[in-house]
Legacy VTK file of the C-alpha trace (Angstrom):
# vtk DataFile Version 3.0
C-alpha trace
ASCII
DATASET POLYDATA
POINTS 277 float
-5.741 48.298 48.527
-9.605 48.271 49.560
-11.879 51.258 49.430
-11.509 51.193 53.960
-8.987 53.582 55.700
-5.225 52.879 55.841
-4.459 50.862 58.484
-1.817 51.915 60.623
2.141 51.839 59.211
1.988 48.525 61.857
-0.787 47.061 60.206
-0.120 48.223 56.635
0.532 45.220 54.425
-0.042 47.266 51.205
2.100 46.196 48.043
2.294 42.726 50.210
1.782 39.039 49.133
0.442 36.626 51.548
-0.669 32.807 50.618
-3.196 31.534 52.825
-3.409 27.445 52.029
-6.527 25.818 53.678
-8.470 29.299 53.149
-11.285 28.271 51.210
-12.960 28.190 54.675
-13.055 28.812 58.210
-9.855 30.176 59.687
-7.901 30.371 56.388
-10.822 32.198 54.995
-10.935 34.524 57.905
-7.305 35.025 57.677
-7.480 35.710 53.971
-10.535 38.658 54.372
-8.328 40.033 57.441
-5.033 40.332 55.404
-6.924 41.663 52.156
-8.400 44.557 54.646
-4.786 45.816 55.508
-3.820 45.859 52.029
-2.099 42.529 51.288
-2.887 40.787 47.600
-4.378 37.386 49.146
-3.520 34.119 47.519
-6.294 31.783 48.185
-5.445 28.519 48.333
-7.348 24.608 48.455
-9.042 22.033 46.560
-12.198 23.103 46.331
-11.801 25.611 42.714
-15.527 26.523 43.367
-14.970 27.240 47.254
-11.785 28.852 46.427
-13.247 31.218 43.668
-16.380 32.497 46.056
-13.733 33.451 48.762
-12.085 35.172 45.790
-14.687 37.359 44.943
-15.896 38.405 48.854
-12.588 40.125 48.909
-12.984 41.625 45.540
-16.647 42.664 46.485
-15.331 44.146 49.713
-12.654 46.396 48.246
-9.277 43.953 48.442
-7.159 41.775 45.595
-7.395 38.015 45.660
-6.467 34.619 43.386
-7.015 31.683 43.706
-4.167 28.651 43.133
-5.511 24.999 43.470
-3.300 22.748 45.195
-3.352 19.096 47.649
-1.533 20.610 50.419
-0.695 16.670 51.280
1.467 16.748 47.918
4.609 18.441 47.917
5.102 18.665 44.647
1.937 20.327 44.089
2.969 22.714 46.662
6.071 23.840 45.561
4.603 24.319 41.820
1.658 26.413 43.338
4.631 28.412 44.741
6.002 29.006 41.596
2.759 30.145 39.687
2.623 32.601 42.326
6.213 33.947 41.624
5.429 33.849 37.974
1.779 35.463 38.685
2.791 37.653 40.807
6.659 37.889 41.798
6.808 37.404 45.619
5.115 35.597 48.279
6.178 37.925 51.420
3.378 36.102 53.970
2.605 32.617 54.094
0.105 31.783 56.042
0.344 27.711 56.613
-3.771 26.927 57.736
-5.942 23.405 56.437
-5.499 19.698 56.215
-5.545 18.684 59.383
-9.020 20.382 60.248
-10.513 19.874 56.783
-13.969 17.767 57.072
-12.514 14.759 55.130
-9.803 14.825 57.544
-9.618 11.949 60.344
-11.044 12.977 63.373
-10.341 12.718 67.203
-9.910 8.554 67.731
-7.881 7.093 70.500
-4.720 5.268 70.178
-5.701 1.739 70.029
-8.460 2.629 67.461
-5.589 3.600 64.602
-4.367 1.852 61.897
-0.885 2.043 60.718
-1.961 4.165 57.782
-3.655 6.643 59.910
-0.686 7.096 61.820
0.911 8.046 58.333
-1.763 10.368 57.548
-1.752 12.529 60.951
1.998 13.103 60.665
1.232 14.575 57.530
-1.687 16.279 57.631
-0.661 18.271 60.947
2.814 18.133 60.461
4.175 17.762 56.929
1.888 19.988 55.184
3.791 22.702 56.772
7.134 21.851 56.298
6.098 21.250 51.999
4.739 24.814 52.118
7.859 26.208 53.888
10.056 24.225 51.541
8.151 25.373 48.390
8.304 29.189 49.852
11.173 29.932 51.712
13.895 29.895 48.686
11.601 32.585 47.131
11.665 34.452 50.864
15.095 34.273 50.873
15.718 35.220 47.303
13.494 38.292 47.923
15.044 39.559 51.537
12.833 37.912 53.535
9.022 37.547 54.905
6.775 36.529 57.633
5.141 32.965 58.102
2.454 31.758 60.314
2.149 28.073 61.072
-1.286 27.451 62.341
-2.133 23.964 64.514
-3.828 22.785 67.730
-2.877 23.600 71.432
-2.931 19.552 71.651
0.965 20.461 70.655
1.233 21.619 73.433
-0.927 19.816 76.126
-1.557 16.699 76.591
-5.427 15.574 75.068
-7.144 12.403 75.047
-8.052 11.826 72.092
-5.574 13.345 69.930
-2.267 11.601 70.796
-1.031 11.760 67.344
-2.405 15.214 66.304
-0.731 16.850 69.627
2.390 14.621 68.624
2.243 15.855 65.114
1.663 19.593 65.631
4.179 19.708 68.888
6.775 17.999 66.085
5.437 21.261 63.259
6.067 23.680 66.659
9.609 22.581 67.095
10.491 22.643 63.507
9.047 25.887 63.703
10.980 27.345 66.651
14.093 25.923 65.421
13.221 27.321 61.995
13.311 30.975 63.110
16.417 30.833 64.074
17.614 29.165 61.286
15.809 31.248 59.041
16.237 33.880 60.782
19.232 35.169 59.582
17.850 35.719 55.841
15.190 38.052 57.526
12.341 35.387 57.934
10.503 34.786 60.891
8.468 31.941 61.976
5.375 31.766 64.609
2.869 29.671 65.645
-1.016 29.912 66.232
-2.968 27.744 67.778
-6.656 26.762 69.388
-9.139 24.196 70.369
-12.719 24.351 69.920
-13.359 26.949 67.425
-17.327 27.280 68.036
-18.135 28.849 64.509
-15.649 25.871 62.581
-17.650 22.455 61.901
-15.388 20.114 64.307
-15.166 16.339 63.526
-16.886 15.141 66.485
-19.313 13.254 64.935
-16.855 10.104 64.015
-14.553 10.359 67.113
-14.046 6.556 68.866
-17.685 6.729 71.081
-15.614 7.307 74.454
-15.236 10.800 73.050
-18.956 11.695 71.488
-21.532 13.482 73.401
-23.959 11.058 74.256
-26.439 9.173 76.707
-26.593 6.701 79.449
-28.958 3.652 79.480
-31.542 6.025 81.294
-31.869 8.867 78.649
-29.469 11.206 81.097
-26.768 13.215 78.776
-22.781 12.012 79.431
-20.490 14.394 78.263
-18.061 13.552 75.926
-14.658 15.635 75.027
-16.678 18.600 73.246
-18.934 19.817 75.942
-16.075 18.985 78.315
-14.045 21.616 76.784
-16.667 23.936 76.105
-17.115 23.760 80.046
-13.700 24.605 80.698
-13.632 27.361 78.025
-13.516 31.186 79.675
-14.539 32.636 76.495
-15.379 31.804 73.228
-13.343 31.927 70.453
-14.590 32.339 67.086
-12.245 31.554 63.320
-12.231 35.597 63.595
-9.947 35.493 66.576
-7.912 33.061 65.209
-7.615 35.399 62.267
-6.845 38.349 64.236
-3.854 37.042 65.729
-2.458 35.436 62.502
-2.422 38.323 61.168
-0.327 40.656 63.981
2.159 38.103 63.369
1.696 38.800 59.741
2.344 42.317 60.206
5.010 44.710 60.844
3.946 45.025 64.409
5.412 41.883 65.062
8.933 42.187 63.341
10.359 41.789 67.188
9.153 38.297 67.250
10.253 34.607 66.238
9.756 31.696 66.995
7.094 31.776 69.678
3.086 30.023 69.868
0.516 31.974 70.611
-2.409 29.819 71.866
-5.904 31.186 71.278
-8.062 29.116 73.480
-10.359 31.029 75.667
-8.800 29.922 78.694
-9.374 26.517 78.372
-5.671 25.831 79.221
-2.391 28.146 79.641
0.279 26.743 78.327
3.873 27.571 79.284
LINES 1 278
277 0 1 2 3 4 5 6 7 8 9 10 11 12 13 14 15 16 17 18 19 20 21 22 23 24 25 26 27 28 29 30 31 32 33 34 35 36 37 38 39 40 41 42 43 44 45 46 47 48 49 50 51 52 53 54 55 56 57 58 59 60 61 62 63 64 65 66 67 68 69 70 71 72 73 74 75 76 77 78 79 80 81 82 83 84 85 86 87 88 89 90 91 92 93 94 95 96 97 98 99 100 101 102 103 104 105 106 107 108 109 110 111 112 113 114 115 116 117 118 119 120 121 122 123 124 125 126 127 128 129 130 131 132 133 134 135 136 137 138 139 140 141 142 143 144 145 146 147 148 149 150 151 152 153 154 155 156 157 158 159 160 161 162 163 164 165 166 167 168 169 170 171 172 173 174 175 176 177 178 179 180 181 182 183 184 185 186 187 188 189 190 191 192 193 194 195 196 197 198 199 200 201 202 203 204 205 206 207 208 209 210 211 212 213 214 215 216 217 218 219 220 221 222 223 224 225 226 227 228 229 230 231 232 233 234 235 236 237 238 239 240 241 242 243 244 245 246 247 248 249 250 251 252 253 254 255 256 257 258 259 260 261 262 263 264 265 266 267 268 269 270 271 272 273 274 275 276
């Protein structure tokens, strides 16, 4: 537990484990500080071992417990053997916080449909859709074996409205959301639950704008005049920002004991920029 006050019994995740994959920056890093400040041992997961280690020792400096376990989250197998160095490391994983790959900056960015190859088509199903279902298949025997826990799924409100753009990441994560929802009720009944997070433009997150198809890019006209392209269109429709803290802040009431009466639901965290049903 960190040097700060208890948090409330709702918010107390003392004597917890939570894996955060993806949190060697942005969100999952955000996610992993917020969890370490109500108590929770933070596993700090991605393939960066340098990235990883620095996030390790901002929650060490700051009062909370942290390691760091290297793993593809693209490879199952090196999923579900990260899952079992944790068990072995530290005996439980009750939070698993599912955040990365499909928002990485190696990761393809926003293209339109007739711009894909086959392959890419292959790699969006995975990296905004299968990369949760390996970590839920690498963690939820050990959930199960242990009485239960609480994940978080995290993915893009293209799931759940319709984007130009981002046919196959909205196809993707709205395929992750229905595994999801039919998950907690599967999984329900061994004391897991199951809920979703999800955004758009994250203004403190390096998006992938830059290599989008050029019907999507920021850019000018023949006379110098600026056109807007799909980021300054949503950050016209956006209310209010929303920063990787916020994202954080709601992953981790549904980490918490506050949210035991809930399963299977999305949250979106959006500003306003849409209001999904």
């Amino acid at each position: 537990m960190n040097s700060q006050a208890k948090p409330p019994h709702n918010f107390d995740l003392s004597g917890k484990v939570a894996l955060v994959t993806g949190s060697t920056a942005y969100i999952g890093r955000a996610a992993a500080h917020k969890l370490a400040g109500l108590g929770a041992t933070v596993v700090v997961n991605g393939r960066n071992q340098s990235a990883g280690k620095d996030v390790v020792e901002e929650i060490i400096q700051a009062g909370g417990e942290a390691i760091f376990e290297e793993a593809d989250l693209t490879q199952a197998e090196a999923v579900a053997q990260m899952a079992d160095r944790i068990i072995e490391r530290l005996g439980k994983i009750d939070i698993l916080v599912v955040s990365g790959a499909g928002a990485s900056q190696d990761s393809l960015p926003f293209r339109l449909f007739q711009e894909m190859s086959t392959e890419d088509l292959d790699y969006y199903i995975k990296a905004h859709w299968l990369t949760r279902a390996y970590a839920l298949k690498a963690v939820a025997p050990h959930m199960v074996r242990a009485g239960g826990g609480k994940v978080v799924m995290v993915g893009t409100d293209a799931g759940r409205i319709a984007t130009v753009g981002e046919s196959m990441i909205g196809g993707s994560t709205a395929g992750m959301m229905q595994m999801s929802r039919a998950l907690a009720r599967e999984l329900g009944r061994d004391n897991i639950r199951i809920n979703t997070v999800s955004m758009s433009f994250i203004s403190d997150a390096l998006p992938r704008w830059g290599q989008s198809s050029p019907p999507l890019q920021d850019e000018t006209d023949k006379s110098g005049a600026p056109k807007k392209g799909m980021l300054e269109k949503l950050k016209k429709r956006m209310i209010f920002d929303v920063q990787c803290e916020d994202i954080a802040e709601a992953i981790t009431f549904f980490a918490c004991p506050a949210s035991d009466a809930i399963t299977g639901q999305t949250l979106s965290v959006n500003g306003g920029l849409s209001t999904p049903g």
